[in-house]
N, C-alpha and C positions, 0 to 999 in steps of 0.2 A: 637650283639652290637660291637664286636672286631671288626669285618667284615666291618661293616658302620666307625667305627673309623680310619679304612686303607685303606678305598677307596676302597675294593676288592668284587666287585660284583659277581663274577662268579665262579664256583665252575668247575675244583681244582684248587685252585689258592694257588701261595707260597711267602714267602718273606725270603730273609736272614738274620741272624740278625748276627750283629759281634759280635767279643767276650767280646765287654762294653757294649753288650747290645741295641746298638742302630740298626734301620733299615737300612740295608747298600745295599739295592736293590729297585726294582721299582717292584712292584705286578708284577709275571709273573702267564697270565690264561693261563689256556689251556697244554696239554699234551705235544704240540711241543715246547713250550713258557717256560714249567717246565724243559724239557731239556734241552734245551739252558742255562737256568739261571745254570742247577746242572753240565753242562758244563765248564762253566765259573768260576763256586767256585772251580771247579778240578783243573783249570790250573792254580789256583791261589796260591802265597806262603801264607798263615794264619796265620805262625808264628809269623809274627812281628804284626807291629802297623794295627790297623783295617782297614780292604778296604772296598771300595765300590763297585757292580757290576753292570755295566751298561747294559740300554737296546737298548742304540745308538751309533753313530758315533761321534755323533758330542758332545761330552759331556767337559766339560773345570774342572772338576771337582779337585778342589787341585791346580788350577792354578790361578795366581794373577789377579784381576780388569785390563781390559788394561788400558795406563794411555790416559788420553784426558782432556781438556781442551773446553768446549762449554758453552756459554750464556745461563740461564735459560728464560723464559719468562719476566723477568723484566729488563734483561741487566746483572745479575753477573754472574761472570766467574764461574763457577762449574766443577770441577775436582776430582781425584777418592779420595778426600780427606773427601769426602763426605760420605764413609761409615765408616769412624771411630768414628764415633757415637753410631750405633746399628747395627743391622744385615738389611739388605735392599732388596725388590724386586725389580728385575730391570727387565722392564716390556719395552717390544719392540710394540710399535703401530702405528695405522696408520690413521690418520679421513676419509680413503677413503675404510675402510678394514670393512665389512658387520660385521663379526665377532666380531672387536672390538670394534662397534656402538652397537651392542647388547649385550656387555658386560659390556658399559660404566655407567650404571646407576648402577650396583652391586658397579662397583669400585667405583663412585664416595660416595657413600652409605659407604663403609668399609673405602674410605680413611677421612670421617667427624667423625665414629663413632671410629675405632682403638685406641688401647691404650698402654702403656708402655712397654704391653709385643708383643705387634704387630709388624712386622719386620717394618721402613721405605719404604715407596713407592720412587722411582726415574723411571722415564718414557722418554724412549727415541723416539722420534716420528717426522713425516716431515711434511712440509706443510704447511698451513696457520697459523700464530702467534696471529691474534684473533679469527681465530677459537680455536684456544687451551686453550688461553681464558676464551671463554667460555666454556669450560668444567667443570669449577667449581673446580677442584680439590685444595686442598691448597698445595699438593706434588710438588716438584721438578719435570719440563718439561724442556729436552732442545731437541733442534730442529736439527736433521744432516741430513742436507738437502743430503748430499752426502751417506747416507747410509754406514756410514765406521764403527761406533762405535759397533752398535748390533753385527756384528759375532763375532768382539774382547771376547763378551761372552757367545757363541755359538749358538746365537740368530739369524735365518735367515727368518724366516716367522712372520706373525703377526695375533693376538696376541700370545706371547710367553714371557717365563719370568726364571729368575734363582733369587736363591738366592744367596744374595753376605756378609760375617761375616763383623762382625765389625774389624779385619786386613786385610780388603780388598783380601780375597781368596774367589772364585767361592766355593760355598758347594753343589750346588743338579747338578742335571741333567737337561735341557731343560725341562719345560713345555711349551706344545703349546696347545690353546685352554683356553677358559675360563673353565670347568672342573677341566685338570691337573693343571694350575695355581691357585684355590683355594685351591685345593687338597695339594698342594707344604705347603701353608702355614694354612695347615689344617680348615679350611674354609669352612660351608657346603654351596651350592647354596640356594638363595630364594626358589627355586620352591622344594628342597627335605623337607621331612618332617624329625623331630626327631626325 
């Protein structure tokens, strides 16, 4: 039951947990994967305030929303003012990306049914403006046709997603894939069972 509750399928698989308690690493499986993680807590100072150890590069983890200014699908302006509301996923897509067509019926499903304790959805994505549309979703879509916004939060493939708190600071690490992005905000897929 632990094991399904942290996403950790594979045995030996480890996680860190800091000293308040909470998960301050990404499941590492596998032998080579455990030492890298008991690596990485070595070189690390513990003493102060809690860390987090990541399993990538490209992580924005502790660093501010970047700031922008883009039109939602109705025409308002939307800026990173937008997460100081609640805690938000900010979900990088694409209507030409296999992956995120096949992922779009879960989401459009989680973004009708979610509730107060549910992070906000905001969706950064290009392309056709009635295509998007029609997606259904009632979340916040705004369109950068130039692709500038998503790396500002370490978002460079698609789909992919972080979460962002409600004072506008990056808290997780990259998820890419509809998996790790359900997983992020703890979420079991339609297809696994309870």
């Amino acid at each position: 039951e632990i094991a399904d509750l942290l996403y950790t399928e594979w045995t030996p698989t480890v996680l860190f947990l800091a000293s308040d308690r909470s998960i301050a690493s990404r499941p590492a499986a596998g032998d080579s994967a455990i030492r890298e993680l008991v690596e990485k807590i070595k070189a690390q100072d513990l003493s102060g305030e809690p860390v987090y150890i990541t399993n990538g590069d490209q992580t924005k983890i502790g660093e501010s929303a970047p700031e922008f200014s883009l039109e939602d699908l109705e025409g308002n302006v939307i800026s990173k003012e937008i997460f100081s509301e609640n805690k938000t996923l900010v979900t990088y897509w694409s209507m030409t990306c296999p992956y995120c067509v096949n992922m779009m019926e879960e989401l459009r499903d989680w973004d009708k049914t979610k509730d107060g304790n549910d992070p906000n959805l905001f969706v950064i994505s290009s392309g056709d403006l009635d295509a998007h549309k029609e997606m259904g979703l009632k979340s916040t879509i705004v369109l950068d046709a130039d692709h500038e916004l998503g790396p500002g939060f370490g978002l460079s493939g698609t789909p992919s997603a972080v979460l962002v708190s409600n004072d506008g600071k990056i808290v997780s690490e990259t998820a890419v894939g509809a998996d790790q992005i359900w997983a992020l905000i703890g979420k079991k897929r339609k297809n696994e069972t309870d």
